[in-house]
C-alpha positions in Angstrom: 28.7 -27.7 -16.3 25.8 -27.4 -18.4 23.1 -27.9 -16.9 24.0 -25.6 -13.3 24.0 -22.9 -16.1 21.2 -23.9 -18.0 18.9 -21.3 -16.9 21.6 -18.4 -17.7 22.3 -20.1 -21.7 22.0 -17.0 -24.6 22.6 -14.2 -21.8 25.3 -13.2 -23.8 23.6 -13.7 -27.6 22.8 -11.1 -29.1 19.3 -13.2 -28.9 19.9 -13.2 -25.6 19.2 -9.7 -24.6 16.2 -10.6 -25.9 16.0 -13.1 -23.9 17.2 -11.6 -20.8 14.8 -8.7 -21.2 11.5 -11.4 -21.0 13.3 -12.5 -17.9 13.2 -8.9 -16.4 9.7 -8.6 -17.1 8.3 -11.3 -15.3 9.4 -10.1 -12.2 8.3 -6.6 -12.3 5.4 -5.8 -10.2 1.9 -4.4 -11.3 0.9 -1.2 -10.0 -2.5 -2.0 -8.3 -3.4 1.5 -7.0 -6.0 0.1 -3.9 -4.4 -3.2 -3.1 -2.3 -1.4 0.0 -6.1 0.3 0.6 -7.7 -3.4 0.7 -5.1 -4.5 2.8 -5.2 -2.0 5.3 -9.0 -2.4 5.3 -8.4 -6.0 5.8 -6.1 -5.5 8.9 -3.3 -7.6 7.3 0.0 -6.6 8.6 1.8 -8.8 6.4 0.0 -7.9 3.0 0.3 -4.3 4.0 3.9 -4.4 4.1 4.0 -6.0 1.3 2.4 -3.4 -1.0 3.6 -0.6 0.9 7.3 -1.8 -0.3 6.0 -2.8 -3.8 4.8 0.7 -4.1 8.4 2.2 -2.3 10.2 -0.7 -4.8 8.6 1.3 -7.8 9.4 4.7 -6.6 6.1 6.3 -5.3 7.0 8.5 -2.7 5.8 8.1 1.2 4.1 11.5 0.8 2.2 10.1 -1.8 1.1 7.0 -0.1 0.4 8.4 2.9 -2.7 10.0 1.0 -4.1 6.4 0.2 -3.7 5.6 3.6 -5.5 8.6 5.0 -8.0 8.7 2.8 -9.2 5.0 3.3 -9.0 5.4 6.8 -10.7 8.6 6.8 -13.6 6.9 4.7 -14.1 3.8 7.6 -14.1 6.3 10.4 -17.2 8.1 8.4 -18.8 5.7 7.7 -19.0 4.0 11.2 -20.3 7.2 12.7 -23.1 7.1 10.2 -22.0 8.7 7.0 -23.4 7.4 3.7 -21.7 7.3 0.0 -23.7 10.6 -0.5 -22.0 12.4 2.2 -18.3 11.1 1.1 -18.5 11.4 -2.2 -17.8 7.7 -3.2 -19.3 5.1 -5.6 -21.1 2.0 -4.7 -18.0 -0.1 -4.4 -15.2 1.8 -2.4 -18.4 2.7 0.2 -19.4 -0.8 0.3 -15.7 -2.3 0.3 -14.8 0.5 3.8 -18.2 -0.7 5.4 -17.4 -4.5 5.0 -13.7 -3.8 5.8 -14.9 -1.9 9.5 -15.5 -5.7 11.2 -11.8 -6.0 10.9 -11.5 -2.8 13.2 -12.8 -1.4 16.3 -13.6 1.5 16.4 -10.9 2.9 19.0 -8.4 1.3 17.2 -9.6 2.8 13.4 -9.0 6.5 15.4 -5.6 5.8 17.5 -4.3 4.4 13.2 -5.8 7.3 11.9 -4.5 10.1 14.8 -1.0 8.1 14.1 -1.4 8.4 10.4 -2.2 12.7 10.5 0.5 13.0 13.4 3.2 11.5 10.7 2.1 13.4 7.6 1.9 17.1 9.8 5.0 16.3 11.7 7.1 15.7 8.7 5.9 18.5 7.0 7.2 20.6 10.1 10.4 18.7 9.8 9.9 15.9 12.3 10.3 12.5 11.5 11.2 11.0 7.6 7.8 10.3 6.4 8.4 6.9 5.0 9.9 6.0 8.7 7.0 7.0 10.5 4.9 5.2 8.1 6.7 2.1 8.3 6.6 2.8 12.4 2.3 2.8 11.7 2.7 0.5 9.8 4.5 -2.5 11.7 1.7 -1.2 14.4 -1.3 -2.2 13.7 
């Protein structure tokens, strides 16, 4: 009986909370605040959904990430009608990073996730749909 309960042994120490706590830690996730950004740039439903519900998991609210999402969005759309870092008010990088990330999109389809995107935050605020239900809606769309 030993070793199928090898990986639980000193739970109950009082080393073991010690113990138990480094075993807590090394699952919790890291906050990256542009990885759901990237991904959405990158057109990746999967890694998408997976930050959206690491950032859900740690309690940020839909209304805040909704923001991200608009804002990086709003930045690619910009920039493929012509708008330079100048004109947005971003750093080398984040303009670079949304101009590489527009070959994942055409254009038409950059608007429609964007129009989608406005249509949930506005309607939610005038008591539509749940904001994080809408979002997950976009989401799973694109």
């Amino acid at each position: 009986m030993g070793s199928l309960f090898k990986q639980y042994e000193g739970v109950f120490d009082s080393v073991g909370e010690n113990i138990e706590q480094e075993r807590k830690t090394k699952f919790e996730f890291a906050y990256k605040p542009f990885a759901l950004q990237d991904a959405i740039g990158e057109r990746n439903i999967k890694k998408v959904w997976i930050e959206y519900t690491k950032l859900r998991l740690m309690g940020i609210e839909a209304e805040d990430i909704i923001h991200k999402i608009i804002s990086k969005i709003r930045d690619m759309v910009a920039i493929s009608r012509g708008a330079g870092k100048e004109d947005l008010g971003l750093k080398d990088y984040p303009y670079n990073k949304s101009k590489r990330d527009l070959k994942n999109w055409q254009e038409k389809d950059l608007k429609n996730f964007y129009t989608k995107i406005v249509e949930i935050h506005h309607g939610s605020r005038l008591g539509g749909d749940d904001t994080d239900l809408g979002l997950e809606r976009a989401i799973l769309s694109i």
